[in-house]
N, C-alpha and C positions, 0 to 999 in steps of 0.2 A: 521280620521274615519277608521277603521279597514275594512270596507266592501266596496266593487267592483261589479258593478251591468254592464252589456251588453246585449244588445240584437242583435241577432246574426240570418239574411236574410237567409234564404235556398230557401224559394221560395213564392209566392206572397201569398200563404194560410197555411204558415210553417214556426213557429220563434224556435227559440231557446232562451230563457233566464239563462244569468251565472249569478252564486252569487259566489266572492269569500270571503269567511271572515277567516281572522286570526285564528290561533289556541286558541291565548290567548283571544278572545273574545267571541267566541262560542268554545262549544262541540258537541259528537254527540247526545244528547238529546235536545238542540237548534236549533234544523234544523227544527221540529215539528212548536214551536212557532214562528220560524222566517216567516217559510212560509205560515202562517196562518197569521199573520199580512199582510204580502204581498199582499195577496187574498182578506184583507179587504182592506186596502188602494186601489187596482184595481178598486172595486164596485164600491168607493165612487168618484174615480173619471172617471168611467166611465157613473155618474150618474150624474156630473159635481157638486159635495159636493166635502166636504174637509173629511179626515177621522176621523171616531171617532173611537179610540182604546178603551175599556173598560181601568180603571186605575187599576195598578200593585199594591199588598198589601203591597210588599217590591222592593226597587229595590237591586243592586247587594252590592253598598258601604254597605246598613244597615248588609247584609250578612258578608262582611269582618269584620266589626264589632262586630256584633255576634260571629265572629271565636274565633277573638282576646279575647271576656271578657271571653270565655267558657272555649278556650280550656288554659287558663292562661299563654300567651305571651308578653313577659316585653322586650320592644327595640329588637325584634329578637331574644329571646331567652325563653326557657319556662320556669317559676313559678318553684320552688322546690316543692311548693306544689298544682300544677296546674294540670287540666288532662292529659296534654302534657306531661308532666316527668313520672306519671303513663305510659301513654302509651309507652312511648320510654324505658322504662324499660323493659316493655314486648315487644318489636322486640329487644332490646339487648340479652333477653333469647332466643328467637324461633329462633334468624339467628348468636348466637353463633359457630362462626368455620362453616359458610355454606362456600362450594365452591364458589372460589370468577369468575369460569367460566363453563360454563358447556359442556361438551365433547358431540360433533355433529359429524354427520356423515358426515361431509366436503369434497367438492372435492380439495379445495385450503389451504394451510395455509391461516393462519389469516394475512392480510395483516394491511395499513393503511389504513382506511373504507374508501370508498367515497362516499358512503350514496346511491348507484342504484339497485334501487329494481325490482321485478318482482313478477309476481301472477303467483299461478295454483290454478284453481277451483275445486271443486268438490263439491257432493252431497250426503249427509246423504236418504239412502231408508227410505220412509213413514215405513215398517216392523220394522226397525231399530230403527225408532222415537218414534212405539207407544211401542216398548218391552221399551225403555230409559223412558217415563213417566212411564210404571207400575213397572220396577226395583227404580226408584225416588222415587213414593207412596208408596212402603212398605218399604224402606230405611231411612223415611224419610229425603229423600233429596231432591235436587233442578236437574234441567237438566243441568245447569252448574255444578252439582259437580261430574254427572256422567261424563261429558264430560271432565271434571279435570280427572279422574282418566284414563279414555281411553290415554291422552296425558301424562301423566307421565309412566304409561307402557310400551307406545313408546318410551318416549325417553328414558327409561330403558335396553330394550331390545335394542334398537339401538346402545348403546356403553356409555349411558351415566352414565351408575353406579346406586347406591341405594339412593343417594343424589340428591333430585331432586328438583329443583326451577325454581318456571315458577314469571309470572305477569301478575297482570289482573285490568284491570281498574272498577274502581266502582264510579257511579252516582255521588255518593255525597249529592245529595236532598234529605237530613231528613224531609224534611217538606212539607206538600202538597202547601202551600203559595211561591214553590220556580218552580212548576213544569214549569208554563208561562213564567219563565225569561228565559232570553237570556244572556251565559253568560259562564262564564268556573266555572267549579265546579268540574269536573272529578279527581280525585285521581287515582294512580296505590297503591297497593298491592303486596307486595310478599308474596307467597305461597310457604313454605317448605315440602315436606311430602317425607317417610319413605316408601323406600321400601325394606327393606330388609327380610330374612327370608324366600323368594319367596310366598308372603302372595296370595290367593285369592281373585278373582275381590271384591266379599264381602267384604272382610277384611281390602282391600284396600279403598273400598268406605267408608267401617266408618274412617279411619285414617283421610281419605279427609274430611269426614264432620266435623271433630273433629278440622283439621287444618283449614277451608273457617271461619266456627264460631268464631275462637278466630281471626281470620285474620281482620273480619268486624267489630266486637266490636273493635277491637282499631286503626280503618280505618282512624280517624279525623287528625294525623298528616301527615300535606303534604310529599308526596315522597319526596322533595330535603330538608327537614329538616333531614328527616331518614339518608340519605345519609351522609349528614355534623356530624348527631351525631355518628353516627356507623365508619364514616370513613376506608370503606374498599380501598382494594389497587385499585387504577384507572390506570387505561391505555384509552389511546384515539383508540384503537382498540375494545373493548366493552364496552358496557353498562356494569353501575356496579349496583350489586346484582343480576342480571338474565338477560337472551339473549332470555330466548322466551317466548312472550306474547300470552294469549287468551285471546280473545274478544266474550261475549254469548249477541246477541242484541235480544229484543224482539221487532219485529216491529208488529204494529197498521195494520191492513186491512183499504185498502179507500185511496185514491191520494186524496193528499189537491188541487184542481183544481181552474182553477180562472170564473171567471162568464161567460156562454156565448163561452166559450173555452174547446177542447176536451184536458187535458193536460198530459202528462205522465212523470216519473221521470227518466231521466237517471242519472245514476252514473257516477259521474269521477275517474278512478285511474290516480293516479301522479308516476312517475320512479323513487320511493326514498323509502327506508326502514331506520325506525324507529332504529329495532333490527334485529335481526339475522334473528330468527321466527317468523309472528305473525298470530295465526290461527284465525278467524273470524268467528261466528258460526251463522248465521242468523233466526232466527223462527218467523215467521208471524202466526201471531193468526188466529186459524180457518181452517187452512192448513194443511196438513200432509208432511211433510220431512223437511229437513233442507238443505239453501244454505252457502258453506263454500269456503273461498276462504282464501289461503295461501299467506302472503307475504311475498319473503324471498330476504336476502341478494346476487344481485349476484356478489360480492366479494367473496363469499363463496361456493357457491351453484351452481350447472346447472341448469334449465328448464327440463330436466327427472328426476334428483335427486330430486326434490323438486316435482315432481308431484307424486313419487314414496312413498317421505312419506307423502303425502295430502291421497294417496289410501291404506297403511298401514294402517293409521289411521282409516280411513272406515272398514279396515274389521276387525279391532281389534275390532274398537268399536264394530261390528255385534256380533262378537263371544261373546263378554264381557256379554254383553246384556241378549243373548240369552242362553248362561251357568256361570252362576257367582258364583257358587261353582270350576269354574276349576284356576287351580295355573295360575300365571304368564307366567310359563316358557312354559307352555303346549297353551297357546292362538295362535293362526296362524298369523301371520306377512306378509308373504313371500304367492304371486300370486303362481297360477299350474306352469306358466312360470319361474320364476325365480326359487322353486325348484327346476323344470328338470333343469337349466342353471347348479345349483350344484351341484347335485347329478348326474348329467348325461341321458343319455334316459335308460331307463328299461331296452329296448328291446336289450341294446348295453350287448352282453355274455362274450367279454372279458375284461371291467370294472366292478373287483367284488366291490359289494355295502354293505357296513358292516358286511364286511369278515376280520377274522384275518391274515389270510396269508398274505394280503395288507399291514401289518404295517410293519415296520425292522425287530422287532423282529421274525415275519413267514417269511419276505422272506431269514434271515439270518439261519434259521432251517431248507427251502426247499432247500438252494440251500449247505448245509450241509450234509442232510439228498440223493440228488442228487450224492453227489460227496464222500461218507463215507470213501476212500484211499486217498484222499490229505493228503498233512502233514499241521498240523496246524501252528501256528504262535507263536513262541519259544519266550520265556521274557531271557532278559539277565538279571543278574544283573549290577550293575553299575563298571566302569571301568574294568568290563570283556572284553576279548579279541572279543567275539562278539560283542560286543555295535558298535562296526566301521558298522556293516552289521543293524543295527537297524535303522539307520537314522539319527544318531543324531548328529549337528551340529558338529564341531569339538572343536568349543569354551566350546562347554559342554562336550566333550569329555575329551579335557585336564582342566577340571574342577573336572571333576570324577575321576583323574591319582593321584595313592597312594601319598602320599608324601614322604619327604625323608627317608632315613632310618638312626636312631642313631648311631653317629662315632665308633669306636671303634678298635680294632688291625686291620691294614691294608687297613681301610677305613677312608680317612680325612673328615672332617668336610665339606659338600657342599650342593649348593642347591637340589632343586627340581627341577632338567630340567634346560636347557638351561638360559642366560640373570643370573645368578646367582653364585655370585663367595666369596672365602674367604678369607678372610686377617688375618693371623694368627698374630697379633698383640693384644701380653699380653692374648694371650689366646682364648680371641671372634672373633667367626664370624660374619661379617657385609656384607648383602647382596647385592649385585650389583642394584644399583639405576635404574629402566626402564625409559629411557625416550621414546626410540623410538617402544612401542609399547610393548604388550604384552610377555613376553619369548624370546626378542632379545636382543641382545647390539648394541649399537651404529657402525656404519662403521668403519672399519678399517682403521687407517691411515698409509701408507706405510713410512717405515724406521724405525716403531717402536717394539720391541717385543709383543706376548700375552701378557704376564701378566702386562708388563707397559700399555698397551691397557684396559686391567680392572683396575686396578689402575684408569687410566684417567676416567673411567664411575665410580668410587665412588668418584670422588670430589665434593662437594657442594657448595652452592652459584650460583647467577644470572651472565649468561655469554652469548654470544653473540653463537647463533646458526645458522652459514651461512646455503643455499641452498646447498641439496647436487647433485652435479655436474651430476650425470643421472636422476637425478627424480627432478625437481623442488618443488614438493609438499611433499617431503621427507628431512627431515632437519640432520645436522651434527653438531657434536659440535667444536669446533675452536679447534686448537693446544694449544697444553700447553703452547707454548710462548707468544700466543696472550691472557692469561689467567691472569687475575686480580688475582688469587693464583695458587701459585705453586703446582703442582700435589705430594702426599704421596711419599716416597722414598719406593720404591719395589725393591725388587734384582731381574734382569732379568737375571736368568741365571748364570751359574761360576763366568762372569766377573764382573767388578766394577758396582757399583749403576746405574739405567738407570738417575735418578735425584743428585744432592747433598741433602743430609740430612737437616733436619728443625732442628736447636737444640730448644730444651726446657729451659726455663729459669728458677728460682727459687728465692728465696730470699732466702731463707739458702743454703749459701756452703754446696756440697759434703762431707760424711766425707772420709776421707782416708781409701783404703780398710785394716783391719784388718790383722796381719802377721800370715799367717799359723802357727798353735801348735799342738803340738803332743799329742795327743788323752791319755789322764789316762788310768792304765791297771784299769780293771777291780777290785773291790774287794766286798767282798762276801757283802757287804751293797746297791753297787751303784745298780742300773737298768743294763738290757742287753741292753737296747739301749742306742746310741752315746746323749753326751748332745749337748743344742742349743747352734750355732755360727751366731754372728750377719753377716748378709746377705744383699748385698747393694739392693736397692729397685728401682722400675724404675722412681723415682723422683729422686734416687742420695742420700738418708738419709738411714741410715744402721737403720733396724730392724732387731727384734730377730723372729726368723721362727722355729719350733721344727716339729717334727714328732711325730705320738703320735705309741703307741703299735701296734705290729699286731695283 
């Protein structure tokens, strides 16, 4: 049995009675007929009867029954041509591409929830309540849609963008035959609406009425059907499709009391949040103002932060109310206090307050217009001789340095800077291999010449690079003896080769060089240039080579 009954001693003329019952058993429209059964079973047995309950027209099973032939559900799943697939077509259209979270004014990132909640109260002014019924009556709207629209404003203006979705639970009891039961019936709702454009409290409230009506006609499929069908992205950090809920109760005047006893209702809050937000709007019939009380996440939230937007919300709605031709962005938000917090005190003369001179741009003119003989701040171009005084790293420095310049009489062929070297072999240059860093060569090895030394920094292949001997984090490349290939034959100098020669091999013999002949004189048919003489080539096979005219 889902319910918990106690009675609870305070003192000899003073009880307390708890009821605790399940969520899935009752709602909060069940607390009515639960505790009106209660107060009759008290009578009858304080009159020592047994009780009579009037009989119920339906109980809860015929209801789930009902659900099932209406809303056309076949083993968990709905009818193609059921009002269920109708419906779930229309939340596929209205929460196409909603935000799958909605940006809060959070003191914490979003942790892993642990579900501990906390309340701030507040109080909607009687002035407030009765402008909200007569902006309701010529709108026609409901007090919950104005109170939709106040809370989406908010969380507009609070950071949360033009895209706004709340949730809001609804009854469920179509039928007057459902109101005495005891029982869970409750549905949530999402609510999408549109604020962009910076529309008018007006403008805004028709949106909202336009979206609450299409919302309630197709209310019948349970929340965690929608969920399963739509399948948005889940995280066990929030609720999915919406983080903040409003709750508009209409509560009855008169305590259901029990016979012969003075009784009054307290309420229990529990230390646990649902969702993020959930605002609570309470109106009692016959009363003027309204009791509201905030639950909010405190994973998320403080206790000031969250009283802070319970009192936003209040003076929004006041303003809303009371002028609902003014835009969005013009409604007040922000107490006399937290203004001054940002803008500072008036009275304070050397904080200027929407003054230009305050931005860069004026203080970069005043203190310009201050100082008019400074020298200003020279641009170099790039690999100019100034650029060193500009700042500029050196790596960008020698990135911007000209390149080399084209060989030509008296200039050989070389690189760009340092780390770059040419091997005039058959003509081309081939540029000295970096291994040890940008624009360097490798360490010197002692015994050896320069150029055999670059020679050794263009050999190729995987070779063994010891530690070099003053820097351990600096590497050297092994001698040429310890070298899986012999290093190029370079002439160092007058004397013989620093290496022996690699011969080259062939499969066709050399031919034998041709025997010098004496050049034909000239006669008046031949050409002034000399004719072509076969030329041994550097594989060893003689081709013929000509020069052409000058």
């Amino acid at each position: 049995m889902p319910l918990r009954a106690g009675l609870l001693r305070i003192a000899a003329d003073q009880h307390v009675i708890v009821l605790a019952v399940h969520h899935i058993a009752a709602d909060q429209w069940s607390a009515r007929p639960l505790l009106t059964d209660l107060a009759t079973a008290y009578a009858a047995r304080t009159a020592g009867e047994e009780p009579a309950w009037p009989p119920l027209p339906v109980q809860y099973a015929d209801f789930t029954l009902w659900q099932r032939s209406t809303l056309g559900w076949d083993d968990d799943a709905p009818h193609p041509d059921g009002a269920a697939a109708a419906q779930l077509d229309h939340w596929r259209t209205a929460l196409e591409a909603s935000p799958a979270e909605l940006p809060l004014p959070t003191d914490r990132p979003r942790p892993h929830p642990s579900h501990r909640g906390g309340f701030a109260r507040f109080t909607v002014p009687p002035e407030t309540h009765t402008a909200m019924r007569t902006l309701a009556r010529t709108e026609s709207t409901s007090l919950f849609m104005v109170a939709h629209a106040a809370l989406a404003a908010l969380l507009s203006r609070t950071g949360g963008g033009h895209d706004i979705v709340v949730g809001t639970p609804v009854a469920g009891r179509h039928d007057t035959a459902l109101d005495d039961l005891v029982g869970f019936f409750v549905n949530n709702l999402v609510l999408r609406t549109d604020l962009s454009g910076d529309p008018t409290f007006h403008e805004l409230l028709r949106r909202v009425r336009e979206t609450d009506l299409a919302a309630y006609a197709h209310a019948d499929v349970p929340f965690e059907h929608l969920v399963d069908a739509l399948a948005p992205h889940r995280s066990l950090a929030r609720h999915p499709l919406f983080q903040v809920m409003l709750a508009y109760e209409n509560r009855q005047a008169g305590e259901i009391g029990l016979p012969g006893l003075t009784t009054t209702t307290v309420p229990a809050f529990g230390r646990s949040a649902k969702f993020d937000l959930t605002f609570t709007l309470a109106e009692r019939a016959g009363a003027d103002g309204i009791e509201g009380v905030l639950e909010y996440a405190e994973d998320l939230f403080d206790p000031a932060t969250a009283q802070g937007l319970a009192d936003r919300l209040v003076r929004l709605l006041t303003e809303a109310v009371a002028a609902p031709s003014t835009p969005l962005h013009r409604l007040e938000i922000l107490s006399p206090a937290e203004r001054a917090a940002l803008l500072g005190r008036p009275e304070d003369a050397e904080a200027p307050h929407g003054d230009a001179s305050a931005t860069l741009p004026g203080l970069f003119a005043a203190v310009a217009a201050a100082h008019p003989d400074a020298p200003r701040a020279r641009r170099t171009r790039p690999g100019h001789r100034g650029a060193r005084r500009t700042g500029l790293p050196a790596a960008r420095r020698r990135r911007q340095r000209p390149g080399p310049r084209p060989p030509g009489p008296g200039r050989p062929a070389r690189g760009p800077g340092r780390g770059h070297a040419a091997a005039h072999r058959g003509g081309r240059r081939r540029p000295a291999r970096r291994r040890e860093g940008r624009g360097r060569l490798p360490p010197r090895r002692p015994g050896l010449p320069g150029r055999a030394d670059r020679a050794h920094a263009r050999r190729r292949g995987p070779r063994p690079r010891p530690h070099h001997p003053r820097n351990p984090r600096r590497r050297r490349r092994a001698p040429a003896g310890d070298d899986r290939r012999p290093a190029r034959p370079v002439r160092a100098g007058p004397g013989p080769l620093a290496h022996p020669p690699r011969r080259r091999t062939s499969s066709t013999p050399p031919a034998p060089p041709a025997a010098p002949r004496a050049s034909p004189s000239p006669t008046p048919d031949s050409p002034p240039w000399p004719a072509p003489s076969p030329t041994p080539s550097r594989r060893g096979r003689a081709t013929a080579s000509s020069s052409s005219p000058p």
